[in-house]
C-alpha angles and dihedrals in degrees: 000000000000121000091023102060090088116083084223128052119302109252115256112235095234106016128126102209106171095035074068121103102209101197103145140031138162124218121196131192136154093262134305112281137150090270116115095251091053090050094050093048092056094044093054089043094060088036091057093048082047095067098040099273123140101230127174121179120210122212112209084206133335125039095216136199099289093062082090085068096063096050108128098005095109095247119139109233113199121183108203099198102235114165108179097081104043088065145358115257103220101181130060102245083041085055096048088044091059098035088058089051102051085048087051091049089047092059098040087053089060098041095055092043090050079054100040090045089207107193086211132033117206115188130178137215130359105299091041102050099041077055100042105056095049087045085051099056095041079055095046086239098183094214125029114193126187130197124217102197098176136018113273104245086128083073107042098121097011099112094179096055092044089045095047092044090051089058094041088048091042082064102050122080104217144017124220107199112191091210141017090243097063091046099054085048093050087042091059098033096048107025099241123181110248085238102060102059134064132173121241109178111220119265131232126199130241098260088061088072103046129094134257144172120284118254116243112259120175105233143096091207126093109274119234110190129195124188111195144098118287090236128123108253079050083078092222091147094070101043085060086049087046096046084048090060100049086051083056095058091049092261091123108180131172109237125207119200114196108198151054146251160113084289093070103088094052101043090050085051096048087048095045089054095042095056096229130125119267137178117199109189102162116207120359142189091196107063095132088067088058099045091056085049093058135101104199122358112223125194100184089178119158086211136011146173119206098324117227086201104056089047095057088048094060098038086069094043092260111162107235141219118193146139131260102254137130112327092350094105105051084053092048108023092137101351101071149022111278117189134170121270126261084016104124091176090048082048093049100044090054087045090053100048098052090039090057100022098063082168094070091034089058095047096047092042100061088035087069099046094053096054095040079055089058099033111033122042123133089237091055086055097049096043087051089045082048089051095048091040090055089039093062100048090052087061103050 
């Protein structure tokens, strides 16, 4: 696909990217929680105030657990109060209520950019960008850049979402993609010019390389982790159906799963009915210690954008099971085990391989590191964001 073939931003035909002094931005997301895109926002924030930007992220409703992470860094954190998103109004006087205060947080979004004079605009995720472009334009924000996280399957036969994203996109003025896989899909789905869109994979920080002690797990079984939301499209169901097969054919492993969600109730249930050891531990901030206590790292997604998991796994020379879904492939194409989705025997065969053959583990997992190394730093992500930033403005 042209213009989304390079790891960085595409170039821009025109611009004068490095005649541009890049001094403020604004970044917007929902709220700051322990999702990847919340991750990624916070990253590029301190990256930018690291480098002498002014950067101030505003949060469309909850504040959210990783604003810790931003304490002392110098970014400005503004919350705008919107309260149609963080949860559904179900009763008439509850709906009036809401409307008033996203009205309310609109206004106060263009009030505060008129004030902060960004000379870019940087919004996440569906409510925030569809916000973001027309605000931007109220605020005669000069560049307008929307981020597209996951591939856009929540909208296929949903006219008034696509309609309303259409207008929103046909207001900003460019579209940062975090895998390959989610521009060509934005490409087809929204009918983007190939020249308005680029991929910048997401970043990770040096910490997230290093090493660190394992975390205490009672087993003497080989241990299988999976970091991801216990939610449906996340395909849990048939990791427990994988992990019950290889029980069947005497490969009995203990499998942790770090998140939370719906999902929960049924998948204990499904566990508890398949006989096989599992560790629910909901939501953790220690997530590093577990990865250096596994033995082999699974994603078993239905459908994916750019996964935060599977990148940290590979940051620390984990071997990796996943499927072959969204951006998955471009992180693991010969340095991992890629499988197709809602398939629980093609799960457990490449279970079982890394968990009996230690020789191949080992190889694709410091294949991976390596190339997450080269490929995926947190300064590599900023520097590319700065680039595309500078670009822009040499345009307009």
């Amino acid at each position: 696909m042209t213009g989304c073939r390079e790891t960085g931003a595409v170039p821009i035909p025109g611009s004068t990217a490095d005649e541009v002094e890049l001094s403020r931005v604004c970044l917007m997301i929902g709220q700051l929680g322990l999702g990847g895109a919340e991750k990624q926002v916070a990253m590029l924030a301190r990256g930018l105030v690291a480098r002498g930007i002014e950067t101030t992220l505003f949060l469309l409703s909850d504040r959210g657990p990783r604003i810790a992470e931003l304490s002392g860094s110098g970014v400005k954190v503004i919350g705008l109060g919107c309260r149609g998103i963080s949860r559904p109004w179900v009763d008439l006087e509850g709906a009036v209520k809401g409307t008033i205060a996203d009205v309310k947080a609109y206004a106060r979004l263009v009030a505060h950019l008129r004030r902060a004079r960004p000379q870019v605009l940087h919004a996440y995720l569906f409510h925030c960008y569809i916000a973001a472009a027309p605000a931007a334009r109220l605020a005669r924000v000069p560049v307008c850049v929307a981020g597209r996280r996951s591939l856009g399957t929540f909208k296929e036969g949903r006219r008034v979402q696509l309609a309303v994203e259409r207008v929103a996109t046909g207001m900003t003025d460019f579209v940062v993609a975090n895998a390959h896989a989610v521009a060509e899909d934005a490409l087809r789905q929204e009918g983007l010019p190939q020249d308005k869109i680029a991929v910048i994979y997401n970043g990770m920080e040096a910490q997230d390389f290093r090493a660190v002690a394992p975390a205490h797990l009672t087993t003497d079984l080989p241990v299988v982790l999976c970091v991801a939301n216990l939610r449906t499209y996340k395909g849990h169901q048939y990791l427990l159906d994988a992990v019950c097969r290889l029980q069947q054919r005497g490969q009995r492993c203990t499998l942790v799963l770090i998140g939370e969600g719906p999902q929960r109730p049924d998948l204990e249930q499904q566990a508890e009915r398949l006989g096989i050891d599992v560790r629910f531990l909901g939501h953790r901030t220690d997530v590093a210690a577990f990865l250096a206590r596994a033995d082999v790292v699974v994603l078993p997604s239905l459908e994916e954008g750019l996964s935060n998991a599977v990148m940290e796994a590979m940051a620390v020379g984990r071997p990796v099971v996943a499927t072959a879904v969204g951006g998955t492939p471009e992180l693991l194409r010969d340095r991992g085990v890629l499988v197709p989705p809602a398939d629980a025997e093609a799960l457990a065969e490449g279970l079982h391989w890394l968990l009996t053959d230690h020789t191949a583990a080992a190889r694709l997992g410091k294949a991976a590191r390596v190339w997450a190394l080269e490929h995926l730093s947190a300064d590599t992500m900023v520097e590319r964001h700065i680039s595309l930033y500078r670009k822009l403005l040499g345009r307009r």
